[in-house]
N, C-alpha and C positions, 0 to 999 in steps of 0.2 A: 410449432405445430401441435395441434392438442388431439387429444384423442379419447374415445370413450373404452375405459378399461374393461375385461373380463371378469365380475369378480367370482364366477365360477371355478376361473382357471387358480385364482390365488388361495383355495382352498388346501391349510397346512396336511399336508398327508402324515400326523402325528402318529397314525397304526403304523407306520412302519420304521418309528424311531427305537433303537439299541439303546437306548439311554446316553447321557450327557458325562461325558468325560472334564477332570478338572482342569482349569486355567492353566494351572502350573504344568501341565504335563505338555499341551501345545507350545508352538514354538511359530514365530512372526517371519515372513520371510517378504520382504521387500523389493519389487527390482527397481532400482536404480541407477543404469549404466546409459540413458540414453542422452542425447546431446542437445537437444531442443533449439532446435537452428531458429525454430519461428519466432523464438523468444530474444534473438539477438539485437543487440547488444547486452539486454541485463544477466544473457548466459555465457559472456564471453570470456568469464573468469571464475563460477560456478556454476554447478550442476542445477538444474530446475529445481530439485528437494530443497536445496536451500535458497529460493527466491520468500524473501519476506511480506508476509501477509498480516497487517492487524500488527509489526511489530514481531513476529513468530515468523521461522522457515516454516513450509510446507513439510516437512521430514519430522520437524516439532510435533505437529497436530498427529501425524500418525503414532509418534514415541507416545506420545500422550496417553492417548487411548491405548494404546496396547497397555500403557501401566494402569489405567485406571480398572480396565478389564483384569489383573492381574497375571499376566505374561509376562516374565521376565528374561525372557530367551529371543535372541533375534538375527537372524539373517538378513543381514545387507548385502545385494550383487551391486558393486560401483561399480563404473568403467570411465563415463567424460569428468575429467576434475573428481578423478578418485581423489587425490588428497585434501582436496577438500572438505568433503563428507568426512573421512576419517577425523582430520584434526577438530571440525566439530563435536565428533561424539566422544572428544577426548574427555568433557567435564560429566560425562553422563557415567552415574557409579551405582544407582542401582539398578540399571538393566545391564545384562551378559549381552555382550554383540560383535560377533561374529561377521568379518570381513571375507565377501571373495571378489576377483576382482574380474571382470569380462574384459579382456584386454583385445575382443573383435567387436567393442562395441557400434565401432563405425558401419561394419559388413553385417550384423546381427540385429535380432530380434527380442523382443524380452522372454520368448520361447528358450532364447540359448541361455538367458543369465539364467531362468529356471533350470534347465538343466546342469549349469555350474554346479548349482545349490543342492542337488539332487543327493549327494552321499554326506553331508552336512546336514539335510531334513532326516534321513535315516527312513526307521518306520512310525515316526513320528505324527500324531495329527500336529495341522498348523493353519494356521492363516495365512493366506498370501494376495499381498496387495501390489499396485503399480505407484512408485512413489508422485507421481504427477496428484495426488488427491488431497485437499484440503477438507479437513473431518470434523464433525463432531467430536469430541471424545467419549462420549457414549456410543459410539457408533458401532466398536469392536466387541462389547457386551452385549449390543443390542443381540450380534449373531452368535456368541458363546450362551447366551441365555437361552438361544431356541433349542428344541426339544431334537431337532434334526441333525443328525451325524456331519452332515456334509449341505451347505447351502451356499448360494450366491447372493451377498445383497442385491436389492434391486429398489428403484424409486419410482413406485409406481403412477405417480402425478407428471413423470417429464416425457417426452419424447424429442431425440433430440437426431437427427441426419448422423451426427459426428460418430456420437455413442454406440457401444454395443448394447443390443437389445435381445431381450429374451423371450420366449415362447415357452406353455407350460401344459402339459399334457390334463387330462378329467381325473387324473390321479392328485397334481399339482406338483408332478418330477417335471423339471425343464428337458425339452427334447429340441433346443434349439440355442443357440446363441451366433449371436452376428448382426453387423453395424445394417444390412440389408435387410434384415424383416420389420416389414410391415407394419404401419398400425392399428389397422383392425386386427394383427394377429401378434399383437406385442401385450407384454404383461409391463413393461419396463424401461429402464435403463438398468441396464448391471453399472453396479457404482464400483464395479472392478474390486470387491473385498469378495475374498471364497472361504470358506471355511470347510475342510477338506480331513475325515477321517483318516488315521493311518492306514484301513484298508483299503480307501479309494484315493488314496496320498500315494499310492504305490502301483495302483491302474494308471493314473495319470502320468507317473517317473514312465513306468515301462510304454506308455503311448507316446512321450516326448523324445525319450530314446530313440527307438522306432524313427519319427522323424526326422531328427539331426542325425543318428547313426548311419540309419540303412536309405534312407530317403535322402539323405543330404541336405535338406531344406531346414539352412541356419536362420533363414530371414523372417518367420513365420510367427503369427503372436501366438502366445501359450493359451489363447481362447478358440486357436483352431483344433490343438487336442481336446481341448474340453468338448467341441463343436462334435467332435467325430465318437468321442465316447455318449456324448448327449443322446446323438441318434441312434444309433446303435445299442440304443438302452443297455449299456455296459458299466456306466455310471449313474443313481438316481440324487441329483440332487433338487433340493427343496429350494424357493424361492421366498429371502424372509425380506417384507416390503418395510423399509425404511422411510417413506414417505413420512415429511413432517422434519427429519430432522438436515441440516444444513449441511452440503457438499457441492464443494464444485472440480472440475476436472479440469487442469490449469494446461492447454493445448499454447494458447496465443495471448493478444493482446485484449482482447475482449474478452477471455476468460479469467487473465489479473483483475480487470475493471469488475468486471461480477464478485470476485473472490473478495476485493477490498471492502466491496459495499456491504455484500452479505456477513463479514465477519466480524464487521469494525465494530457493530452496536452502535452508530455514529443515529439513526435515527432515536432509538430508544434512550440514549446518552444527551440527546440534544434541548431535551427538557430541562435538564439540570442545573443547566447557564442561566447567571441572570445576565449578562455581559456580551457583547462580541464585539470583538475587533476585525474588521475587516482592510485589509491591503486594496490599494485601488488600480493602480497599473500592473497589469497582470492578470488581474481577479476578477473585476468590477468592468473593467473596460483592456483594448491595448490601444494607445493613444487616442485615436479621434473615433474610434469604433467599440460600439457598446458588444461585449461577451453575452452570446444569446442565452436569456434564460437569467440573467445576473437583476436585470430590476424587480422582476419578478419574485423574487427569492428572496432580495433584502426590502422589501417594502411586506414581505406574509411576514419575516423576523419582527418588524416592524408592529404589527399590525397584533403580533403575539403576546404583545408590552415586553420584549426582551429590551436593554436596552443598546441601541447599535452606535458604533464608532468608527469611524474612517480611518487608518490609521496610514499615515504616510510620509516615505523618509524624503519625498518629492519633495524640496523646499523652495522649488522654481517660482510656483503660483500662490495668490494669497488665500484664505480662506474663502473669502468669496467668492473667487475665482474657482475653487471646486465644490461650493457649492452651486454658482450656475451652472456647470459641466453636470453635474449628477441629476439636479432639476431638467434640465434637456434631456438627460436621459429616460426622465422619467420617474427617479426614485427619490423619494420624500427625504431633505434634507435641511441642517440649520449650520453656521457655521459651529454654533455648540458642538457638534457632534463631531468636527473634525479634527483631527491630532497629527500636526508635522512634525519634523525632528526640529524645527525653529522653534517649538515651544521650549522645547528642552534646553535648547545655546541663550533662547530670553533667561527664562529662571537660571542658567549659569551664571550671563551677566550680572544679572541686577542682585545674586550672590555673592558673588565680587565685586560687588561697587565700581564694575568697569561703566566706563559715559563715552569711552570713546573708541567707535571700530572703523576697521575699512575692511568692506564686503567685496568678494568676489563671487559675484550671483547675478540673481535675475533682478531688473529695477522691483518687480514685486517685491524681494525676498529684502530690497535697499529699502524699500515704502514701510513693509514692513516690521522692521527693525525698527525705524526713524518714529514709526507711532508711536511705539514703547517708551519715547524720550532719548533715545542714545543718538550720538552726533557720529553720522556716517559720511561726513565730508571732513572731519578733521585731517589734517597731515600731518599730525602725530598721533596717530593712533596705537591702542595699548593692547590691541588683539587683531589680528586678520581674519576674518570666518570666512569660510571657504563655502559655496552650497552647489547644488544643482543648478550651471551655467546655460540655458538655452541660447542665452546672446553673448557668448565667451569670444573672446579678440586678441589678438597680440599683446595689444597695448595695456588689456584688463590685467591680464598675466607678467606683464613686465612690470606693472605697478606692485602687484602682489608682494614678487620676487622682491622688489625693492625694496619694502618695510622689511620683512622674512630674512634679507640676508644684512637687515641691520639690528636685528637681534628679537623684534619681535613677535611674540608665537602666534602660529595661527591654530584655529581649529577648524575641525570641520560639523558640518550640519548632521553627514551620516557619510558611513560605508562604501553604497553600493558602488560597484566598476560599470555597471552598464544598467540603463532602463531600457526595459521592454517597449515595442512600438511594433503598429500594425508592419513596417518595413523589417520587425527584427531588431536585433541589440545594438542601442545609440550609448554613446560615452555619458556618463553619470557621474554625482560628485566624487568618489572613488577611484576615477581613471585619474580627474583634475587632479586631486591630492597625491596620485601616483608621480606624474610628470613636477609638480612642485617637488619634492622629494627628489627627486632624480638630479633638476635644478638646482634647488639650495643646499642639498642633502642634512636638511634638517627635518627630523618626524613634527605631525603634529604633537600639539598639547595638549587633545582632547577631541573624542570623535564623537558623536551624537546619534539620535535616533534608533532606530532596529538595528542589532536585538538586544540593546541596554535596557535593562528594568526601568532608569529613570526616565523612561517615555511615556509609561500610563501612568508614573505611580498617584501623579497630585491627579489625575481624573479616576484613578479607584480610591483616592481618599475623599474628595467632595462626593462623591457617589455611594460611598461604604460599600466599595467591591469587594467580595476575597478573590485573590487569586485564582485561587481551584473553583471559581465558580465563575472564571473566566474564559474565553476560546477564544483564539488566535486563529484567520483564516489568513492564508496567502496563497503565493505561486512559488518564494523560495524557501530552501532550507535552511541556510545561513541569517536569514535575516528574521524572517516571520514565526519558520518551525521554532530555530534556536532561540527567538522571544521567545517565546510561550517557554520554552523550556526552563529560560532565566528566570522567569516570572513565576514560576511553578504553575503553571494554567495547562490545560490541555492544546493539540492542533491540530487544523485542517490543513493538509495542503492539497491544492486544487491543481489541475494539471492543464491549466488553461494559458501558462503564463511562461516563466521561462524557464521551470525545471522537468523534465522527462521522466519517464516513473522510473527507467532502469538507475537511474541517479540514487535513487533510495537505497540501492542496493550497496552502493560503495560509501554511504556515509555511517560515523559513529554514531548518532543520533537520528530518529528519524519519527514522522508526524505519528497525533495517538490515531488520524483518519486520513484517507487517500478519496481525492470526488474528483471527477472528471472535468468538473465545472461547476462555479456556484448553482447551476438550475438544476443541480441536484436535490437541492433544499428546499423541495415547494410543497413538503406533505403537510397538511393542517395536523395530520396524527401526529405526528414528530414532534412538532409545537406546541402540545397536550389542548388542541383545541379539538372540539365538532363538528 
């Protein structure tokens, strides 16, 4: 919802600033005790501070800014997956930080962690924020730099239902705060950072008291004392408008999705490629059903002169065979452009001077082969390649076994245990090569395709790619992330296909961008076009 702002009301009420107190003297106080059930499963083993954004926790981006602002003092209230947060902030040595823990955080409020924290703030001025906030790092300076004792960021371009919103008196003191007002009578979003004098650092202790002591009311957020000192013109504080610079307020699933976009640099970053490798099942399409927004997106790539590649460990179908699939879809394709992991088992062969295999695959992947010159009917064959079976049989697998358990090696084309498909995960060359193993209990001799470097490299050598001026898109992290990784290139992963976002969370490794779906990719800006 948009709204037209006051800018009457946003006038700084500078006459009535005491002067600016040093960095070093403030102190950061963070609550972090709550448990973010909407965010489950990616909160099912830590706390929301640490869900990764851009490669960075959320808890990061705040440490950040407080050091860049130079705070070195800081207050953490943990409560869900206390240990967590702790054992994080174990490698952090130049900030002081100070643990308490809200051990009701399941029956409380972030009113109660503030008043854990209460005799740890002392008569301190400090900052205090809600750790659910992804920031600028300029953002905690923006409010140390103002001329005002005591203010609440505020962003005066959003209005948003969720948010708490603020209201500012002809003075330009806030006399209102709460997710209910208005927008003809909002100046904001409060972006939940306060910046709070030692003297009104000590109205606020003694109004919070008050509530949890004599009132009882543990469940209440620490914006309804601020709400009641507001009115009561008991507290004046100033409203410093941060519009312009980048925050989001990570509630849900639709707040990660915002958070990735806006922090990744993925549009301003996407210039820099001359290259992309794009994944097809998962990405591009899931079986027979094109990914809405996917032809669209790689025909502007297209259209950009980047140069685009298909890249796929599928080695069921021939070239051609995906190039008619992508042409029906709609998007401009040659078989040049497409790269299976059969490219990579050809140049193995004809490396080794092998002439003679027997394939367990699709008659494409038999066809093939057999173009290349290599004799795929012989009965002495001196390799078994193993690939993605659409028309896999008893008798296909009992031949296999045959050669295999007389001593010779097979390989495989690629990896994966399962492709993706509009019905959900079907078995893939990876499950086959599971069950041969099991069988002959012999490993293969060599597995192919994603996410081994030797899959682009002879198409970045006739092309004169560098690496780093390559992108990797997919849908997994094992295959497509971890190429790019091997490859030193940067990644997309697209959330179209078969990995879930909370999945990023539990891996060592993970993409340098998060898209919801290729039809993220349709800005001409982004492409340094007009």
């Amino acid at each position: 919802m948009s709204y037209k702002s006051n800018k009457k009301k946003m006038t700084n009420p500078e006459t009535y600033c005491r002067g600016n107190v040093e960095p070093s003297s403030f102190v950061g106080v963070i609550l972090a005790a709550g448990q973010a059930t909407r965010l489950r499963p990616m909160t099912n083993s830590i706390p929301k501070c640490l869900i990764k954004i851009s490669g960075k926790p959320i808890l990061q981006y705040q440490i950040d800014s407080y050091r860049s602002a130079g705070i070195t003092n800081l207050i953490i209230v943990v409560g869900y997956r206390a240990s967590a947060v702790r054992e994080y902030c174990e490698g952090i040595s130049d900030i002081n930080i100070k643990f308490i823990e809200n051990l009701e955080f399941e029956t409380t409020n972030n009113m109660y962690s503030f008043y854990l924290a209460r005799e740890a703030i002392g008569k301190r001025p400090f900052i205090l924020n809600n750790a659910d906030l992804i920031i600028e790092a300029s953002l905690v300076q923006t409010l140390l730099s103002s001329p005002m004792e005591s203010a609440v960021a505020i962003d005066s371009s959003q209005f948003n239902e969720e948010s708490m919103k603020v209201s500012i008196t002809e003075k330009g003191f806030l006399n209102n705060i709460s997710k209910e007002i208005s927008p003809n009578k909002s100046a904001g979003c409060s972006v939940d950072f306060y910046k709070v004098s030692a003297h009104d650092g000590q109205k606020l202790i003694t109004e919070v008291v008050k509530i949890i002591e004599e009132e009882k009311k543990i469940n209440d957020w620490t914006e309804i004392a601020l709400q009641r000192l507001f009115k009561s013109g008991k507290l004046q504080f100033s409203a410093i408008n941060i519009a312009g610079l980048r925050w989001v307020e990570v509630d849900d699933f639709q707040d990660v999705a915002s958070a990735d976009k806006k922090f990744s640099n993925f549009e301003a970053d996407l210039k820099n490629f001359d290259a992309l490798f794009i994944d097809l099942d998962g990405t591009v399409y899931l079986g027979d059903t094109i990914i809405s927004g996917a032809a669209e997106a790689i025909n502007l790539l297209k259209q950009s002169q980047k140069r685009v590649f298909f890249l796929s460990n599928n080695s069921s179908r021939s070239k051609q065979e995906y190039v008619s699939k992508l042409i029906a879809f709609g998007i401009q394709a040659s078989e040049e452009d497409i790269i299976l992991s059969s490219d990579a088992v050809l140049e193995f062969l004809d490396q080794k001077k092998i002439q003679r295999v027997h394939v367990l695959g699709t008659e494409s992947l038999r066809n093939t082969i057999a173009q290349f010159g290599f004799d795929v009917d012989s009965d002495k064959p001196e390799v078994v390649i193993v690939g993605y079976d659409s028309e896999l049989s008893y008798q296909k697998l009992k031949a296999a076994c045959r050669y295999i358990n007389n001593g010779v090696d097979f390989i495989a084309t690629h990896s994966d245990l399962n492709c993706p498909s509009e019905f959900g995960p079907i078995p893939d060359a990876g499950a086959i090569v599971a069950l041969l193993k099991l069988t002959t209990g012999k490993e293969p001799h060599q597995i192919f395709g994603k996410p081994f470097p030797s899959t682009t490299k002879s198409i970045e050598r006739k092309y004169q790619l560098s690496p780093s001026r390559c992108l990797f898109i997919g849908d997994r992290l094992h295959t497509d992330v971890l190429m790019a990784k091997n490859n030193g290139s940067k990644s997309v992963l697209v959330l179209s296909g078969e990995t879930k976002r909370h999945c990023c969370q539990q891996n060592d490794f993970g993409p340098d961008y998060i898209l919801q779906s290729l039809a993220e990719v349709r800005s001409y800006d982004s492409l340094g076009q007009t």
